[in-house]
C-alpha positions in Angstrom: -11.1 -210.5 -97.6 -12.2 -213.8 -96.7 -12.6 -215.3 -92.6 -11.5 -218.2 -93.8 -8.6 -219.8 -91.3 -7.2 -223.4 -90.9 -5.8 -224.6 -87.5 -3.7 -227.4 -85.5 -4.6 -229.0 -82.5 -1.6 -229.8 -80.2 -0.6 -229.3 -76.7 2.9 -227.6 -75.9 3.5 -231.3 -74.3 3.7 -232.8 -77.3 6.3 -230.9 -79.0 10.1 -232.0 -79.8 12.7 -232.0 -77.6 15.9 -233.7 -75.8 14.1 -232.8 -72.2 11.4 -235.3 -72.0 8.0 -232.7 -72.4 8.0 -230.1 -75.0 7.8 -226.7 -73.6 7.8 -222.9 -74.3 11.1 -223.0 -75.5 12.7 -222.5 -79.2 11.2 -225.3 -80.4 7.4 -224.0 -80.1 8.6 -221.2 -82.1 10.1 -223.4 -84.6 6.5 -224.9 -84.6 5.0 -221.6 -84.9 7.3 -220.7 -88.2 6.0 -224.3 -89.2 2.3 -223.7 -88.9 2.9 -220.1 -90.8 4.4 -221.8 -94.0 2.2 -224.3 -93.8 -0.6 -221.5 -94.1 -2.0 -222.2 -90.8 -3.5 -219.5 -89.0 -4.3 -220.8 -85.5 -3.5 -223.0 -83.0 -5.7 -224.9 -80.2 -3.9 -226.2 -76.9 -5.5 -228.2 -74.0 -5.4 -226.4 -70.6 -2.3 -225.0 -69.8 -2.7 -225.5 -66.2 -0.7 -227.9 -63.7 -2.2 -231.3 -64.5 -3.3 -233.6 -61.5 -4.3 -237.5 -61.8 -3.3 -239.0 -64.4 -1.2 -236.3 -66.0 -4.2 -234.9 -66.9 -5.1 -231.3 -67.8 -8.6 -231.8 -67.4 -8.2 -232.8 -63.7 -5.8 -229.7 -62.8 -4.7 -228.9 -59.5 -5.0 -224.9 -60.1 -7.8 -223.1 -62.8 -5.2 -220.5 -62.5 -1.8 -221.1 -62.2 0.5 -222.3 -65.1 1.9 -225.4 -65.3 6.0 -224.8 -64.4 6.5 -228.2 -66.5 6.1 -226.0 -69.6 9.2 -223.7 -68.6 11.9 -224.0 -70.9 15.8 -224.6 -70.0 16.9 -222.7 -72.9 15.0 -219.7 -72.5 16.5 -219.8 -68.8 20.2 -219.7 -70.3 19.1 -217.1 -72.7 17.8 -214.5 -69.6 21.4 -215.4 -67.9 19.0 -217.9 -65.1 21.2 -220.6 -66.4 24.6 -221.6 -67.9 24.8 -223.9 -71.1 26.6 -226.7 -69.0 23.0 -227.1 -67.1 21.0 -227.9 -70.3 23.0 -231.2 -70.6 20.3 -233.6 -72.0 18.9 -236.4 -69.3 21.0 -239.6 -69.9 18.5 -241.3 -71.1 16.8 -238.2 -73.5 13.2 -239.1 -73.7 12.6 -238.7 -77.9 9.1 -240.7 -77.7 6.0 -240.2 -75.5 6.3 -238.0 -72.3 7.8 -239.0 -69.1 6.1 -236.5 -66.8 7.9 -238.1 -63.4 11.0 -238.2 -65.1 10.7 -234.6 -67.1 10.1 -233.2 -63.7 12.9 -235.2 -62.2 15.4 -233.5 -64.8 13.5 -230.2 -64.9 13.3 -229.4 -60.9 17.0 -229.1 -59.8 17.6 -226.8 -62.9 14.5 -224.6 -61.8 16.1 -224.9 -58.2 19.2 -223.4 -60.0 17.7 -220.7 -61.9 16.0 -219.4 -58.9 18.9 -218.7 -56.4 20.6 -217.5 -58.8 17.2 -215.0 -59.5 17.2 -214.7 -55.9 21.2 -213.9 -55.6 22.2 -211.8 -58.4 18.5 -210.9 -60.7 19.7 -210.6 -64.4 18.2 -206.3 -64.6 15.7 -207.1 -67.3 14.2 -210.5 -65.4 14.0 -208.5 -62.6 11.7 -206.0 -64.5 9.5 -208.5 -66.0 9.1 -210.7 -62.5 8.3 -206.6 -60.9 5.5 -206.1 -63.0 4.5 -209.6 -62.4 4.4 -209.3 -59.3 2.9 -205.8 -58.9 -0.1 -207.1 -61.2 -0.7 -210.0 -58.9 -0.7 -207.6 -55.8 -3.2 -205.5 -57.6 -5.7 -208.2 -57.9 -9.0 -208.7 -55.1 -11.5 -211.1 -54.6 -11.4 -214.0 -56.9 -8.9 -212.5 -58.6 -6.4 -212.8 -56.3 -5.5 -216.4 -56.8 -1.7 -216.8 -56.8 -1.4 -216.7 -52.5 -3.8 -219.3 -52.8 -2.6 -221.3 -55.1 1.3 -220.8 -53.2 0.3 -222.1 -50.3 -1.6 -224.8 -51.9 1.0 -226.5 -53.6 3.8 -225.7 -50.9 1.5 -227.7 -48.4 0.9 -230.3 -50.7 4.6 -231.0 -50.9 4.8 -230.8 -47.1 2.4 -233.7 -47.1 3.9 -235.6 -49.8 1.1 -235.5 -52.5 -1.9 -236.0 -50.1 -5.0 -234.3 -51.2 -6.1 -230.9 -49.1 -9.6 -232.7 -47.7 -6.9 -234.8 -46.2 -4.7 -232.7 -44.3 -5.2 -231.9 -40.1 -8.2 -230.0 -39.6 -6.9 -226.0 -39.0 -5.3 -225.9 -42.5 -7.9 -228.5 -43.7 -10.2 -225.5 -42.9 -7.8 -222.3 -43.9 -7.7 -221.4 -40.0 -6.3 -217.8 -40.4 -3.8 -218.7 -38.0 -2.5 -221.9 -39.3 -2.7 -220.5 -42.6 -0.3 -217.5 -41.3 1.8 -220.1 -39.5 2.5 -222.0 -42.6 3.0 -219.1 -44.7 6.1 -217.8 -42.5 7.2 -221.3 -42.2 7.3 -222.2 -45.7 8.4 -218.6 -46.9 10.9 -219.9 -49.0 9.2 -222.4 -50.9 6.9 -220.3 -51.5 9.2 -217.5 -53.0 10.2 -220.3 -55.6 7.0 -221.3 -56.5 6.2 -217.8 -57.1 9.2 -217.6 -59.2 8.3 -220.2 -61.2 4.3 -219.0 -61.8 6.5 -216.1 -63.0 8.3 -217.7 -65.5 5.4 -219.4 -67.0 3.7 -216.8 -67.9 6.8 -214.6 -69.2 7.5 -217.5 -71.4 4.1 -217.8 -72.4 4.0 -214.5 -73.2 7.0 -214.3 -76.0 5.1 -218.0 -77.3 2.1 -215.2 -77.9 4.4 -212.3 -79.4 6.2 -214.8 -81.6 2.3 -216.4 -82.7 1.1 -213.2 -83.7 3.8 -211.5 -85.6 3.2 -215.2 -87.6 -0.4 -214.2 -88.2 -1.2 -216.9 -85.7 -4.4 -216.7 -83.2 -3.9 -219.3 -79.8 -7.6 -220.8 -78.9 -7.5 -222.2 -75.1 -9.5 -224.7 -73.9 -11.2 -224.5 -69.9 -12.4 -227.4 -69.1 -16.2 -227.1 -66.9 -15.0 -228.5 -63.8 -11.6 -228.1 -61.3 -10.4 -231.0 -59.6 -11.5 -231.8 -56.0 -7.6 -232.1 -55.2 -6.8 -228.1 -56.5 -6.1 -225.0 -55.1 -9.7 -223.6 -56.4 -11.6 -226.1 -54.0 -9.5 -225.8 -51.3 -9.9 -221.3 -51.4 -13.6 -221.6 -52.4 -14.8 -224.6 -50.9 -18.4 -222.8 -50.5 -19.2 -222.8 -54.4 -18.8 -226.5 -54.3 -21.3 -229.0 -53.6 -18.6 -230.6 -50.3 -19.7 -232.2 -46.7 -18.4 -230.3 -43.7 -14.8 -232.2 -44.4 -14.2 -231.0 -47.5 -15.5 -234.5 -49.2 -18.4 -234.4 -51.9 -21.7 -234.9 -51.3 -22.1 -235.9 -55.6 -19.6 -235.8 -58.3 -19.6 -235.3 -62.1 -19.4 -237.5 -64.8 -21.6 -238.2 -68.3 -24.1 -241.5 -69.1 -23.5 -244.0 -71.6 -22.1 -242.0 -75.0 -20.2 -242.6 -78.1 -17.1 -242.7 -75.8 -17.9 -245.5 -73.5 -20.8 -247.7 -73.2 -20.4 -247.3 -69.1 -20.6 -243.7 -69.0 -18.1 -241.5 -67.4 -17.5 -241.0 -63.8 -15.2 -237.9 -64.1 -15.2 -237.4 -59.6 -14.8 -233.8 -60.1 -16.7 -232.1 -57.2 -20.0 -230.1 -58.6 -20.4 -226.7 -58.6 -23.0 -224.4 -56.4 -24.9 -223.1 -58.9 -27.0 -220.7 -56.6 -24.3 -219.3 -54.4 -22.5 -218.6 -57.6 -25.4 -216.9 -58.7 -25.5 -215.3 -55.5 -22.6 -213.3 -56.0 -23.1 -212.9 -59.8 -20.7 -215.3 -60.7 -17.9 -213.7 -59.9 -15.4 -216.9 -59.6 -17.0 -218.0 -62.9 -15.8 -214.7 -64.7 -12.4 -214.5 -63.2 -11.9 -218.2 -65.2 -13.1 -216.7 -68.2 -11.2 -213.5 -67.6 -8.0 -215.2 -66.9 -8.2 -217.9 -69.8 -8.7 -215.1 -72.2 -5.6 -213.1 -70.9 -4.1 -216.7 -72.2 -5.3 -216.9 -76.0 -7.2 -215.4 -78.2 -10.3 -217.5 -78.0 -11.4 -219.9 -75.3 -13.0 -223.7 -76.1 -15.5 -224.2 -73.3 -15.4 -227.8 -72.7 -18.3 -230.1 -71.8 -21.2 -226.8 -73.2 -24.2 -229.1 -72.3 -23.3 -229.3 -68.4 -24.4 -225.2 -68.7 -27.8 -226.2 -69.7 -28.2 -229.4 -67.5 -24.9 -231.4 -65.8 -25.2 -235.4 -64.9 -24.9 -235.3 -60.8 -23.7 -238.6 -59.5 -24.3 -239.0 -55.5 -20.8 -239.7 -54.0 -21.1 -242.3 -51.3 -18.6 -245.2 -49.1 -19.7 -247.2 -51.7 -18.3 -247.8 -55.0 -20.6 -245.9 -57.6 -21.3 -245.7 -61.2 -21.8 -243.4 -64.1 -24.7 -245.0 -64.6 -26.3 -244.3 -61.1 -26.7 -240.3 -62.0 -29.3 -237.8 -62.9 -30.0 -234.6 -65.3 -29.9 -231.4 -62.7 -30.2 -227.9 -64.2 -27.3 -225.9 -64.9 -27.0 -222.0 -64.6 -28.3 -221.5 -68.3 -28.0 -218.0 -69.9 -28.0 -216.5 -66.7 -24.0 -217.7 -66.4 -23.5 -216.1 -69.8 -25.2 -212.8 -69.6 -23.2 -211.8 -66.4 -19.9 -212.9 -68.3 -20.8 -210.4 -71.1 -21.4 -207.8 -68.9 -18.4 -208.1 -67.3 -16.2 -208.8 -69.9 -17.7 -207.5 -73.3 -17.9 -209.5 -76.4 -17.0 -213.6 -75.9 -14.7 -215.1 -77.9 -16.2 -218.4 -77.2 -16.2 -221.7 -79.0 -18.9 -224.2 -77.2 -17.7 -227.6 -77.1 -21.4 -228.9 -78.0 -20.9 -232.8 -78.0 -22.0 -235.6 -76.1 -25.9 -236.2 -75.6 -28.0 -233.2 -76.7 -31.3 -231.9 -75.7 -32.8 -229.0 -78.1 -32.8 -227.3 -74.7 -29.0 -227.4 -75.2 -29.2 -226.0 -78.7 -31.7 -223.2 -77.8 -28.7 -222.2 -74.7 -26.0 -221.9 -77.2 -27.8 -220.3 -79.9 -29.5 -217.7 -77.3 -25.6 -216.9 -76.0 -24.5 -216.9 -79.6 -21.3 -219.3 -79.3 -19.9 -221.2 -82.2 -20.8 -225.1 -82.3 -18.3 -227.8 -82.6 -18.6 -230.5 -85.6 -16.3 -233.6 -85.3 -16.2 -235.5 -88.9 -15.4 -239.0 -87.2 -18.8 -238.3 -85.8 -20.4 -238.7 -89.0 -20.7 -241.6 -89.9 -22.5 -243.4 -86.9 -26.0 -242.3 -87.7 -28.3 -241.9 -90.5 -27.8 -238.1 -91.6 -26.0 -237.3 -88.8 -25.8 -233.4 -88.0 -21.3 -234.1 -88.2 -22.2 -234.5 -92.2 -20.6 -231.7 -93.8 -23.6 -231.1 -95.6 -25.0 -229.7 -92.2 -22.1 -227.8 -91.2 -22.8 -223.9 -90.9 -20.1 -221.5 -91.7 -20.3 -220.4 -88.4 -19.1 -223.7 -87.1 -16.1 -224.8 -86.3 -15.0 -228.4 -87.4 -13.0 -231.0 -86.9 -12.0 -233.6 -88.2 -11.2 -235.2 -84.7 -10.2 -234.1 -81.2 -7.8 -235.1 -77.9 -10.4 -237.5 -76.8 -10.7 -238.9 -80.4 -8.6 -241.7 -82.2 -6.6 -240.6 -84.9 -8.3 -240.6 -88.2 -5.9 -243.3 -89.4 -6.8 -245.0 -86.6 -10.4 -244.7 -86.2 -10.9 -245.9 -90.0 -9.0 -248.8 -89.7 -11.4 -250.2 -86.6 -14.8 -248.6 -87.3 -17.5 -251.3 -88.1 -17.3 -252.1 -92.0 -20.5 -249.8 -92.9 -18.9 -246.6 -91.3 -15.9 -247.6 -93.2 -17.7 -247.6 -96.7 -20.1 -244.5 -95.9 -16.7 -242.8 -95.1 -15.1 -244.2 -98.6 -18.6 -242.6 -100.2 -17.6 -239.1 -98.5 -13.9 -239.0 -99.6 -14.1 -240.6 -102.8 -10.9 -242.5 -102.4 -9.0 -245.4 -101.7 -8.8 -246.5 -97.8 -4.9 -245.6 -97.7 -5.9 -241.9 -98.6 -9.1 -241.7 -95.9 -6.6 -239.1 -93.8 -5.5 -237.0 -96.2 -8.6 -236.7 -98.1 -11.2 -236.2 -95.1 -8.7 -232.9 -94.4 -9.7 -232.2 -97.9 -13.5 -232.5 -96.9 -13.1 -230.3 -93.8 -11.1 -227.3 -95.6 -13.0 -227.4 -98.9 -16.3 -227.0 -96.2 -18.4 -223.7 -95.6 -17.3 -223.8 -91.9 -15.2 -220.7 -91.7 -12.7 -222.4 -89.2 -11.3 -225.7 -89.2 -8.7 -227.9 -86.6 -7.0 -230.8 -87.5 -5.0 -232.6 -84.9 -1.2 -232.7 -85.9 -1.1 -236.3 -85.6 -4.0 -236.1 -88.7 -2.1 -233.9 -90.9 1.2 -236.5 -90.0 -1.4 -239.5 -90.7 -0.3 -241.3 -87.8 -2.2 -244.5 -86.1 -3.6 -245.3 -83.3 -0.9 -245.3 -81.4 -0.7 -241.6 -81.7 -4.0 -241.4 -79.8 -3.7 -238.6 -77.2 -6.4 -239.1 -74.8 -9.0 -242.4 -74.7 -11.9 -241.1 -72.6 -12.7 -243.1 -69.0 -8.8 -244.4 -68.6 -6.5 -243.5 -66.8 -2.8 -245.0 -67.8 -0.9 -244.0 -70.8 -2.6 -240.6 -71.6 -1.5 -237.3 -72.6 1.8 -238.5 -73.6 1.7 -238.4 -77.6 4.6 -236.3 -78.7 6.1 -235.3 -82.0 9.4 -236.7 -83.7 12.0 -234.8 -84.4 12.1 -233.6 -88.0 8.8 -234.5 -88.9 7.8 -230.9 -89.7 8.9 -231.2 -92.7 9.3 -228.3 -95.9 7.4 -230.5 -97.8 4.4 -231.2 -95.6 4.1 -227.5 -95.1 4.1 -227.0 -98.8 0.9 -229.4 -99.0 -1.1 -228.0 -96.8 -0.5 -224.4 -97.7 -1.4 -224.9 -101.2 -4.7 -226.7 -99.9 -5.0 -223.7 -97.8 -4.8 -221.9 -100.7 -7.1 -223.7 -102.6 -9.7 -223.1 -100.3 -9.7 -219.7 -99.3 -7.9 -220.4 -95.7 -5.0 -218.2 -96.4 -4.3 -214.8 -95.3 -2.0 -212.6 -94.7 -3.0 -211.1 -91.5 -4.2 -212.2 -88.1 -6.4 -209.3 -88.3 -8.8 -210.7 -91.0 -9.7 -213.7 -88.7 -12.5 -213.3 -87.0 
């Protein structure tokens, strides 16, 4: 029976719905019915985690935590948490890009709700779930043990109205036992809610997962290399991080000039302590792991080069460039063979783009992770290694990715020669350029393939979900209603069918 399998990129965000954010709710199961006619057999998200500036998920405020955006209202009236008068639509019912401050507005007094109501009179089978929920949380030690953290965290940062951790006074600044003890009894009830809703999340998440494999569905994650300064994780752990004695950071991570921006990147995520990591065998660095793969099937690791050797940019008064960094070495295989032996076999995808070194390859051949090919890549280059006729079956391809333009959109404003050596690939007219480069990437040797939705919709730029080294108007791409249609589905499942990406079970997926 063939490996062969055909995927989707999209982010629960992005999903239908009358609440302003898609969520876990019916409609991601009506997706999941979707994907299965349409002979689809997995499905990527972005990090699932509560997303920090700029709506992001790459900056999130927790590793660990689940973002309590994602809960849905109607699941709530189905476990008896909420009555059918409460999922009365916002007045204005947001049917185009997200509104996360408004979405979050609407959501919070119906979460609010749901919880006294929890608290007051526990529907019996909730009750069971949030139990063993709770019991597996109290089980967990060391770095395991984030949810306390992660409580506290975000109850104090609502205390202080949004300010970041480094900037609160000194004793919880510092997670002085006793102002940490203080706050905990103060805050007791805020903190019971939060809990409740870090609960829900991953109940709801969990039915998303039954629902995806009884479809013959497997979820890949996606955990991106570095945690925001602003985040639970820096606050628990600040000695792993490369931080002054105030919590600030004495360098911060970013890329160099690349395809995405002539200016490089200056990301301002704090950097990691390799060598204490190392210290300890990595132990934070394989509860991640650990936990994203308790999450999905498989796990994306972005940014796979900053494992072999990370751009360090020193943090300073001043302000500071992408430019103004340097190539330090990373933990190398020494990361990955303490996260086999502590979890086994690694269902891994390396996210293997941006500028490459054959040290790079060598690291990801020697750990034996998939590489990523991106077919808008291609065409930049004389025989680029993104040409298909490079592409392994081991790879996994796409034809584009959250930080990409849509394929519509990238055609129509490439430079006039990656425009024609695209024409020369597809063999088609320019209005077909979409449809036909999904043809390329299914008809390929790569054994797995993701398209972004908004490819397999053939939507413009407009679409776009992410546009690397901004910070307004990302992360907000969503779809319309009815635009799964029967008809689309059809298409793509006979062109799954065509070329061997069609099976019946989840099981013969590698």
């Amino acid at each position: 029976m063939s490996h062969r399998a055909a995927g989707v990129l999209l982010h629960p965000t992005s999903l239908s719905g009358p609440y302003g954010v898609g969520d876990f709710g019916p409609r991601a199961e009506r997706f999941l019915a979707w994907a299965s006619d349409a002979g689809l057999r997995l499905w990527q998200v972005l990090p699932l985690f509560p997303a920090g500036a700029g709506n992001s998920p790459y900056s999130a405020r927790s590793t660990f935590a689940g973002n309590p955006l994602l809960i849905s209202p109607e699941r709530l009236v189905e476990d008896g948490l909420l009555d059918e008068d409460d999922l009365a639509p916002p007045e204005q019912p947001s049917g185009g890009p997200v509104d996360y401050l408004a979405a979050w507005q609407w959501k919070e007094p119906r979460l609010r709700r749901a919880w006294r109501r929890f608290r007051d009179a526990p529907p019996p089978a909730v009750q069971r779930h949030f139990e063993r929920f709770v019991a597996e949380q109290a089980a967990a030690t060391g770095h395991a043990a984030w949810l306390e953290d992660w409580l506290a965290y975000t109850c104090l940062a609502r205390r202080f109205e949004g300010r970041s951790w480094v900037d609160w006074p000194a004793p919880l600044r510092d997670r002085e036992p006793a102002a940490l003890k203080a706050v905990r009894r103060e805050l007791a009830g805020e903190i019971a809610f939060e809990r409740f809703l870090q609960f829900l999340v991953f109940d709801q998440w969990r039915r998303v997962r039954r629902v995806a494999a009884e479809a013959g569905i497997r979820l890949i994650g996606d955990l991106p290399i570095y945690v925001a300064l602003d985040s639970a994780d820096v606050w628990a752990h600040r000695e792993l991080f490369e931080l002054d004695a105030n919590g600030r950071p004495l360098a911060v991570a970013g890329v160099p000039p690349d395809y995405f921006n002539a200016e490089g990147q200056l990301w301002g995520n704090p950097l990691y302590r390799w060598d204490r990591m190392a210290d300890d065998g990595f132990a934070w660095s394989i509860e991640r792991v650990r936990a994203a793969l308790r999450m999905t099937d498989l796990v994306r690791l972005d940014h796979f080069r900053g494992f072999e050797a990370y751009w360090r940019v020193p943090a300073g008064e001043e302000r500071i460039s992408a430019t103004e960094g340097s190539w330090v070495p990373g933990p190398g295989k020494a990361l990955f063979d303490a996260l086999r032996q502590a979890l086994g076999t690694l269902p891994l995808l390396a996210e293997d783009l941006g500028e490459l070194t054959p040290a790079v390859h060598r690291l990801r051949a020697e750990v034996g992770l998939p590489s990523m090919k991106v077919l808008q890549f291609a065409f930049g280059e004389a025989d680029s290694e993104h040409l298909p006729q490079h592409w392994s079956s081991g790879d996994v391809v796409y034809t584009g990715t959250h930080d990409n333009d849509t394929l519509r959109g990238w055609f129509e404003q490439a430079p006039a020669n990656e425009q024609r050596h695209a024409l020369d690939l597809a063999q088609c007219e320019r209005e077909q350029v979409a449809w036909e480069f999904i043809r390329v990437v299914y008809h390929s040797t790569a054994e797995r393939i993701v398209v972004p939705m908004q490819d397999f919709l053939n939507l413009g730029s407009a679409a776009r979900m992410n546009t690397p080294g901004t910070q307004l108007g990302n992360w907000r791409w969503r779809l319309v209603e009815g635009a799964l249609t029967r008809e689309l589905a059809g298409k793509l499942r006979q062109l799954a069918e065509e070329s061997g990406r069609w099976t019946e079970s989840v099981e013969k997926i590698k």
